[in-house]
Each structure stands twice: as C-alpha cells, then as structure tokens.
N, C-alpha and C positions, 0 to 999 in steps of 0.2 A: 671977408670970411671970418665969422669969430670963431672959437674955439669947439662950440656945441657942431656946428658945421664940419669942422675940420676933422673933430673925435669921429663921426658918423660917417664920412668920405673914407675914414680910414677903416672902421669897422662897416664896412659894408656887404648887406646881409643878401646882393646879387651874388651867389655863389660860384657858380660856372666863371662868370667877368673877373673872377677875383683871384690875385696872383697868392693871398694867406691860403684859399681852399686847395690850389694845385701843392701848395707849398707842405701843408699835412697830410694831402697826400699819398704825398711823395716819402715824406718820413716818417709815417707811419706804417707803409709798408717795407721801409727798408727796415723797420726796427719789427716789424713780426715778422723776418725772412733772417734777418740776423740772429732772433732769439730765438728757436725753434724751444718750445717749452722751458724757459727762461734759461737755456743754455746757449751761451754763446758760442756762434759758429767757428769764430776760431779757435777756439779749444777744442772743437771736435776735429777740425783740420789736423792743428797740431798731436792730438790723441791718433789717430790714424798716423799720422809718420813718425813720430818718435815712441808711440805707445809707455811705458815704467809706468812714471809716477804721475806723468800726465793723464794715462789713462786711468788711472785711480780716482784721480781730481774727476773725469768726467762722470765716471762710474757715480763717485759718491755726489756728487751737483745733479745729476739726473735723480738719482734716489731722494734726494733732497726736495728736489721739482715737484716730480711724482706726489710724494706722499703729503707737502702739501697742499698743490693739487687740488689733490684727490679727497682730502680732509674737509676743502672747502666748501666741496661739494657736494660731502657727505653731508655738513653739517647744517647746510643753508642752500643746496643746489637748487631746491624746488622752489621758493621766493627768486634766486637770482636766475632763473632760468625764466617763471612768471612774468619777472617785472622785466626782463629784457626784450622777451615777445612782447610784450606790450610797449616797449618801446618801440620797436620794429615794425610793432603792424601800424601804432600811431603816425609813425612817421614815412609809411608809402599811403597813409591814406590821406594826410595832410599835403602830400607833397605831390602824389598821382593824382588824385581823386579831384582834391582842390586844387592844385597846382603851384604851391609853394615853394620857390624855390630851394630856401636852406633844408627844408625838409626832404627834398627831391636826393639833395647833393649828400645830407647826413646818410638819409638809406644807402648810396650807390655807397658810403663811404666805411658803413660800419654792417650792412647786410654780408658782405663776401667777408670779412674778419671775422661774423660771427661763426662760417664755416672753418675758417683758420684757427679761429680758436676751438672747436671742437678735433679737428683733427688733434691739435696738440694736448687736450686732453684725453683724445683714445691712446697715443701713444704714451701719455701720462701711465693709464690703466694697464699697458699693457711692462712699462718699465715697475711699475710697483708690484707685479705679481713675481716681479723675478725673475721672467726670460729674457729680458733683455739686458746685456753687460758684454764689455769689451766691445768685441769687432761686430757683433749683435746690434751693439747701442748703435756702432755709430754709422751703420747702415741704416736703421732705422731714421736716426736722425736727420742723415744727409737726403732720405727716400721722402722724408715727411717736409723737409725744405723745399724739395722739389718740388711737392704736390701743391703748396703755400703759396712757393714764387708764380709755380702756373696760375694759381686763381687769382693773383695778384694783378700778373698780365692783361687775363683779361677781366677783371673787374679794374682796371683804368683806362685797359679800351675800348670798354662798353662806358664807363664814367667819361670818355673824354670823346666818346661818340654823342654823349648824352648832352653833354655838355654843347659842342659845337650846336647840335642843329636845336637847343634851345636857346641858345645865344646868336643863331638866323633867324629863326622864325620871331624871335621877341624884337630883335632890331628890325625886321622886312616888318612887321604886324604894329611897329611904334610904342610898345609895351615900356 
C-alpha cells in the first residue's frame, strides 16, 4: 500500500461506513446543545442557582450574542441566507436525486442545524429587544436547548436510520 492509498482509505468519502462522519456527528451536536446562542450552558446552570454576578456575566454574554447576531444578519443576512439554501438544496439533489453519498450524509448532517440555528437566532431577536434578562433569559435558554437537543435526537435517528439501510442495500446490491 503506498501512501496515496493509505491517505484516501483514511479520507474516505463512504460516509454512512465511516467512523470520521459519526464522529462530527456526534460533536457537532454536542457543541450546538452546549452553546445555545453562543452561551454556554454551564453558565446558564450556574446563573440559575447561585444568580449575583454570575447572572450579570450571563445577562451581558447573551446581550453580546444577540446583538452580534443580529448585526450579521442585518448586514449580509440575505447573501448568507441565499448562498446557504443553495447550498442545501445542492446538496439533497446531488445526494437524493443522484445518489451521492457525502452529499446525502452533509444534508442529513447540516439540514436539521440549519433549524438549530434559526431557532437561536429567533431567540437572539427576542434577547436584543430587551425582554429577555435574569430568570426570563435563562428559561428561554434552557426551553431553546431543549427544543435543539430534540431535533438533534431525531435528526441522528433519521441520519443513522439512513445510514443503516444504505449501508444494506449498498452491500446486499455489491455497490
């Protein structure tokens, strides 16, 4: 085996067969469930039972989030918003339509985030308007984690439903 071999066994673009694709995964959803609008959930734990100056710190890191945010997508939202459906619809038609794997495995993998990340931008909108602080914030917070981890759930057990029976049919079919 030389090296060109070796590099391409390791980088290999079977997504489903492949222990890198469960592996981002996996830690890509643990890092949009841990940062709910780029706060970290244990600060909102810790904010919740000891409240002072912790709750300050979360107060002003949420205001911080928010407003930039919400700035970015004032200022460029309709390009980043364009070119990402366009990413998204490219990549269920390259990967449903023609049947490409990594493109199959990118959609299942960045389709349900792009709802994750909208949720944490409505909650962005709704922290920059100013009703949401203190014990407000960190309901919203811990309600919007919740809503995250659900889609999380089942967008890897549709991804790893997906996965299985194209990893039987491709092996049963010789593929």
């Amino acid at each position: 085996m030389n090296l060109t071999d070796s590099l391409f066994s390791t980088i290999d673009f079977r997504s489903f067969s492949n222990l890198w694709f469960w592996l981002v995964l996996a830690v890509a959803w643990s890092n949009l469930t841990h940062f709910v609008m780029g706060v970290p959930f244990d600060l909102v734990q810790r904010a919740r039972r000891k409240g002072g100056w912790i709750m300050d710190d979360l107060n002003t890191l949420a205001q911080i989030q928010a407003r930039r945010r919400l700035e970015i997508m004032r200022s460029s939202g309709a390009g980043i918003l364009g070119f990402w459906m366009t990413v998204l619809t490219m990549l269920a038609v390259l990967g449903f339509w023609y049947g490409y794997e990594l493109s199959q495995a990118l959609f299942l993998l960045l389709a349900p985030m792009t709802l994750a990340g909208w949720l944490g931008l409505r909650l962005a909108a709704r922290v920059a308007e100013g009703g949401l602080a203190d014990r407000e914030l960190v309901r919203a917070l811990f309600w919007t984690r919740v809503l995250i981890q659900s889609i999380g759930l089942l967008a890897i057990l549709v991804t790893t439903m997906w996965g299985m029976w194209h990893n039987l049919t491709a092996r049963a079919l010789g593929l």
